[in-house]
N, C-alpha and C positions, 0 to 999 in steps of 0.2 A: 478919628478913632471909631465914633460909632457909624459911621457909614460902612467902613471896613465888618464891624461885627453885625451891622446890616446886611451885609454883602456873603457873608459869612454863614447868616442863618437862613438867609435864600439857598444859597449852595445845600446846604445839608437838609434844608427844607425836599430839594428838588430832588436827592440822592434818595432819599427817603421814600419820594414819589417811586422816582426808576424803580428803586428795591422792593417797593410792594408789589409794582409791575408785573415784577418778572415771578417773584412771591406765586402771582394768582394765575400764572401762566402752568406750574406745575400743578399735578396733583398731589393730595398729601402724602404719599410716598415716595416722590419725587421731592420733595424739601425735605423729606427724611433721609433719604441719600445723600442730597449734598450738605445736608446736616453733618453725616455721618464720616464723610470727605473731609471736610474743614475740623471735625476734631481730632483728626489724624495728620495735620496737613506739618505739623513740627517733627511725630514719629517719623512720618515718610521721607524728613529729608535728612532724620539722623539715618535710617539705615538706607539710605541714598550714598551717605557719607562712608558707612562702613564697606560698601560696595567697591566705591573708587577708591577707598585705600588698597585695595588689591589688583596688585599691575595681573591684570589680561590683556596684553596685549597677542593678538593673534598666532604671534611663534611662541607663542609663552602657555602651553598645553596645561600645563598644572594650575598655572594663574587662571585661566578659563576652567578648569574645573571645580576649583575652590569659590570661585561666583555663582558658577552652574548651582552648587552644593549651597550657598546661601538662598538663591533664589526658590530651587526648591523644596527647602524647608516653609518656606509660604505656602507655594502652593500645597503641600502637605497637609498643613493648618487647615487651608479654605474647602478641605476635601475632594482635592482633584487628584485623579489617578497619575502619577510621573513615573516617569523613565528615564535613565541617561542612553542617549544612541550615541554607541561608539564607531568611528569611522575606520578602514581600512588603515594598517598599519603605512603603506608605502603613500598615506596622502598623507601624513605629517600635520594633523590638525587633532585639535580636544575633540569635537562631536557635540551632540547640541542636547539641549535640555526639549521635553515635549511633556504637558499637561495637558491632561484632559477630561471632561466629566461628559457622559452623557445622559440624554432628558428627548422628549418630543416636542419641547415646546419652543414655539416662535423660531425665527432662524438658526441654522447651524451656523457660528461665528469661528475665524479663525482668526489671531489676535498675534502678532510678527513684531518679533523683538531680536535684538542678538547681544551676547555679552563679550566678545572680543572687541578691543578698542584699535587703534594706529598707533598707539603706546605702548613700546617695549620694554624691556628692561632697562635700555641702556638712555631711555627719552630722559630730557631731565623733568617733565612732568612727571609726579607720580604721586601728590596727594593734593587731599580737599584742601582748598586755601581761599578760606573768605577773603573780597575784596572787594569792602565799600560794603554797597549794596548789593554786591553780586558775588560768584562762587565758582573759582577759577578750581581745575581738576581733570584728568584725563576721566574721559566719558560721562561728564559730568552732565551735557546735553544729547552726546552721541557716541553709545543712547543707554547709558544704564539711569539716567532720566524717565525715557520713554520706557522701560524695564519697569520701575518703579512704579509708574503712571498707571500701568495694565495692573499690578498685584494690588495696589491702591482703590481701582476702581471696583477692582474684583469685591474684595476684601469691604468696600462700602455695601454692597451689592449682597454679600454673605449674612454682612448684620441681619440684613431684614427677611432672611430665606429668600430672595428676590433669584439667589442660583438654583434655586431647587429644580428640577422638569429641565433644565434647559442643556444644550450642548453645546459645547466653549472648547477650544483645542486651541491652548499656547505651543506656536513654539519657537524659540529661544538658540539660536543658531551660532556657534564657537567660532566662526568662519568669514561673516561677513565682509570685514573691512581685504581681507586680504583671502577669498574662497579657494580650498583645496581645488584639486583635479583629480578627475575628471567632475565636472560640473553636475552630470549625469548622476552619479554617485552623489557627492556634496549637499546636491538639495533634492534628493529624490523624497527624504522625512516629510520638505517641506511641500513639492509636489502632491503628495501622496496625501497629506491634511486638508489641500485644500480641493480633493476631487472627494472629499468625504464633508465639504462644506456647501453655506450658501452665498456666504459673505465672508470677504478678508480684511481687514483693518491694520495698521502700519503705525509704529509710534515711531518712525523717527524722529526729530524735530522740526517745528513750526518753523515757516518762515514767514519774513513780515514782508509786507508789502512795502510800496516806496512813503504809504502816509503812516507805518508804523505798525500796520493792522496786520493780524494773526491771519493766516490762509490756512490751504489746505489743499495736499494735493492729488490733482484727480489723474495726469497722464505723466510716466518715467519715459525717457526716451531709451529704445535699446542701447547696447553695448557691442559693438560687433566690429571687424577689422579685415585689413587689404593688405596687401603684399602685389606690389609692381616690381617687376623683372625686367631687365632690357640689355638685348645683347645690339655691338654693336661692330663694324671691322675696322682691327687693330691695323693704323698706318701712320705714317710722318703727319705730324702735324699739317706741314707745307700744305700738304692735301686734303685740309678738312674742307669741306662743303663743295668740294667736287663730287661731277657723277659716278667716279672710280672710288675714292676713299669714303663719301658721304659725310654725316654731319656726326657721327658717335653716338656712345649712349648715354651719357651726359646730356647732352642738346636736346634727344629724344626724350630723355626722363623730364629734364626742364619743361620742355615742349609739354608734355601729357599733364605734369601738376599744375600748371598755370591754367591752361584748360579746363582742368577738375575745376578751379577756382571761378572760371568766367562761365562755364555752361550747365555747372551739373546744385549750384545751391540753388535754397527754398526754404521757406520758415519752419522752423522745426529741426533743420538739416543740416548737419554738420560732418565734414569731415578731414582730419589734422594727419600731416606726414608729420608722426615721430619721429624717425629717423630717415636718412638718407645716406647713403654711400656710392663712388663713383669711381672707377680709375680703370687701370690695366685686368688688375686682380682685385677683385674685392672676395669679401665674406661675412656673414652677418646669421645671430642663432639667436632668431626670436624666443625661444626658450627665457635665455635672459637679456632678451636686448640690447646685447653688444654689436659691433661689426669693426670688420677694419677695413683698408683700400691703401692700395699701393698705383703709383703712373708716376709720370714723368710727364712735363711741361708738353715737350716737344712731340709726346704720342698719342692720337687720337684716341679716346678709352673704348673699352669695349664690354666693359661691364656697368650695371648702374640697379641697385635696388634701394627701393624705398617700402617702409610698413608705418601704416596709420589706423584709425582709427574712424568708424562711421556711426555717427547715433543720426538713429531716426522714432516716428512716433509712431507709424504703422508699418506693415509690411509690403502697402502697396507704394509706401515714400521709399520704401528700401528699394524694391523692383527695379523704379522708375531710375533712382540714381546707379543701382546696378549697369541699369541696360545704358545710361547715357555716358557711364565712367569706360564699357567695355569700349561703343563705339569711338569712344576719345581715343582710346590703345591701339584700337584695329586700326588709326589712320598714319603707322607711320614714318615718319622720316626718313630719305634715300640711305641703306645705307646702316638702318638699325630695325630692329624686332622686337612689340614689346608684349607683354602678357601681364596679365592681372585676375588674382584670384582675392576668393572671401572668405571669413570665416564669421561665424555667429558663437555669442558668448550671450549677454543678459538678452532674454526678450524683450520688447515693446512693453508697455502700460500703455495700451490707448486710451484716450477720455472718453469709454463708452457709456451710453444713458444709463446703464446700471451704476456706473461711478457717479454719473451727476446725479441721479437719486442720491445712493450715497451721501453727498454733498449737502444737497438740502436736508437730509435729517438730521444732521451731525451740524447744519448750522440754524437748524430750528432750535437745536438741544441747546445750542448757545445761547441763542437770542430768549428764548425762556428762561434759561439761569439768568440773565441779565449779563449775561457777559460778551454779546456783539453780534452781529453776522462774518460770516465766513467767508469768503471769498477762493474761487480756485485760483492754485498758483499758475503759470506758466509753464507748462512743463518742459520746455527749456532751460529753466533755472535751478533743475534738478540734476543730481546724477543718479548713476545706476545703483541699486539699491534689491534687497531680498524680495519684494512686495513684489517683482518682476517675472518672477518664478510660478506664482502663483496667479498671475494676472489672464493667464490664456484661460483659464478655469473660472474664475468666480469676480463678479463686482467687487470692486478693491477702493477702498482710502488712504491714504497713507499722508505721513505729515504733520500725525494728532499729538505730537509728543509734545516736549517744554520748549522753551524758548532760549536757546545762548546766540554766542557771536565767538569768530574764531574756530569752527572745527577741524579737528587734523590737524590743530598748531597748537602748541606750545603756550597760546592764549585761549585755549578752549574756557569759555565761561560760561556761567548759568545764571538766569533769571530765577531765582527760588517762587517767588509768586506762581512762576511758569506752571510750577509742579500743580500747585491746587488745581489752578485753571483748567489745565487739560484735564484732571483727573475728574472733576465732575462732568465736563463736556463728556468721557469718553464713559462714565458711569450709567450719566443718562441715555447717551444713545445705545450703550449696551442693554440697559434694562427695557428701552423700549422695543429695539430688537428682537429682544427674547420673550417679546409679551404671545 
């Protein structure tokens, strides 16, 4: 027993150590913020909680504006100028919330959140529900978490006049999980904020590494998509892979995706046939992703289409697998004709040394709070996300938010601790920012 309360008082001896550590790492203004952070850290997660009792999910236009309408009431409070932008009526989306104050000092920061969840009405998630030690909820990490995190840090931030002089531009997008059309339209608010910034920052949720450790991430891979075509001549079976009937367009499509498969990957570089269809007659209306196909055993087909999907990290990995995907097409089969086009949707996040700056400041902020180093994630292990929008424009973070497990399911959970954590990491590097 007293080796144990030995063992005990080394522990909290040593903690004590760390905590002055990191103590003398900040200035006194900086322990005053995350002072200020941690006496709000139970406020922030009751109105965390009043947030996800409100289904927004992304068809759900009223539920996204009644969040909208919570949100900004804060930023109201913290003196930043809002706006509701309403979208064209034929996109069938709420419209996003935008905050903003302006100052001359230190960087222009643009701070990316959205308040539509993949939780509809009809999900059976639809409120906060502690569990153990954690806090199972739609959006409860993605991301009206990360929501919460920015008005939190802000709001530490406001105590101390620390916003005064500076310019900060939220914004808060209805759309995300599932974005209106035209794209163009959709995120032009968001575009347009961040050609009027210096820096972007991203709260969606942290991931952990494989030893547990909070990252952060510096490169999204695009979002963008193919459509393969292949005609082929309609004959008796009897006669497939002769030089008169040839091989179909079946064989041909076969032929071209296994291919894509053996010549055209690369780290980074992916790309999935969603769908495929093949036969006499086919038809297929990517609008909403259906198709149908009609043949017979006995008839060689003559039609064959396939639509997938292609994420990459730059636009020169795009090129490359473009021009090696076309020559796959151009070479083919007696007999059949294929064609392949592209289309673009999220741009790249590349990991450029503006984001690895980035990176190091945002995990100096850590390791001065005493809360770890940072690490980047892989950005492989992301998907397409708003921060993408804004990435051709200005150095970008993303990834600074709380911490769950489960997103997009039915077990979406939260790490409540999560909340603090981020919110003084993202306090501090915002205040130093804006020095």
């Amino acid at each position: 027993m007293n080796a144990q309360r030995g063992q005990r008082a080394v522990l909290a001896a040593l903690l004590a150590l760390l905590a002055a550590d990191a103590a003398a790492a900040l200035t006194a203004v900086e322990q005053q913020i995350v002072a200020a952070v941690k006496e709000r850290s139970d406020a922030a997660l009751r109105f965390l909680e009043r947030t996800v009792n409100v289904n927004s999910g992304t068809l759900n236009p009223e539920g996204v504006r009644e969040v909208g309408r919570m949100f900004r009431a804060e930023f109201d409070q913290l003196g930043f100028t809002t706006r509701w932008v309403d979208l064209p009526p034929a996109v069938q989306r709420a419209g996003h919330l935008v905050a903003a104050r302006e100052g001359k000092q230190g960087k222009r920061l643009l701070l990316i959140g959205h308040l539509d969840t993949v939780f509809e009405k009809d999900s059976p998630l639809q409120r906060w529900e502690p569990k153990g030690d954690r806090i199972r909820g739609p959006g409860v990490s993605d991301m009206k978490g990360g929501d919460v995190i920015i008005v939190e840090a802000l709001r530490a931030l406001a105590k101390l006049r620390a916003l005064d002089n500076t310019s900060i531009t939220v914004v808060f997008t209805g759309d995300e999980e599932k974005p209106g059309s035209p794209l163009e339209v959709t995120r032009a608010e968001l575009v347009g904020a961040a050609k009027r910034s210096d820096l972007a920052l991203g709260f969606e949720g942290i991931v952990k590494d494989r030893q547990g450790r909070d990252t952060a991430t510096i490169g999204r891979r695009a979002a963008s998509g193919w459509m393969l075509t292949v005609t082929g001549k309609p004959a008796h079976s009897s006669g497939v892979f002769s030089e008169s009937s040839g091989f179909g367009a079946i064989y041909e499509g076969a032929r071209i995706l296994n291919a894509f498969r053996e010549q055209v990957a690369e780290p980074d570089l992916t790309f999935n046939p969603g769908a495929v269809v093949g036969g006499t007659e086919v038809s297929y209306d990517p609008a909403v992703n259906k198709g149908s196909a009609f043949g017979k055993t006995n008839v060689i087909a003559a039609s064959f289409r396939a639509q997938g999907d292609l994420r990459y990290l730059t636009y020169e990995q795009r090129d490359r697998a473009h021009a090696r995907m076309r020559a796959i097409v151009a070479k083919s089969l007696p007999g059949a004709k294929a064609e392949i086009t592209f289309s673009e949707s999220y741009p790249p996040m590349s990991p450029t040394p503006g984001n690895l700056r980035l990176l190091e400041a945002y995990s100096q902020a850590s390791v001065d709070a005493g809360l770890g180093v940072i690490e980047a994630l892989p950005p492989g292990q992301r998907g397409a996300g708003d921060v993408q929008f804004v990435a051709p424009y200005v150095a970008c973070l993303d990834g600074i938010g709380p911490s769950g497990e489960g997103s997009h399911t039915n077990d979406e959970d939260l790490e409540p601790a999560s909340i603090e954590r981020a919110t003084i990491r993202a306090a501090l590097l915002i205040y130093r920012l804006t020095r």
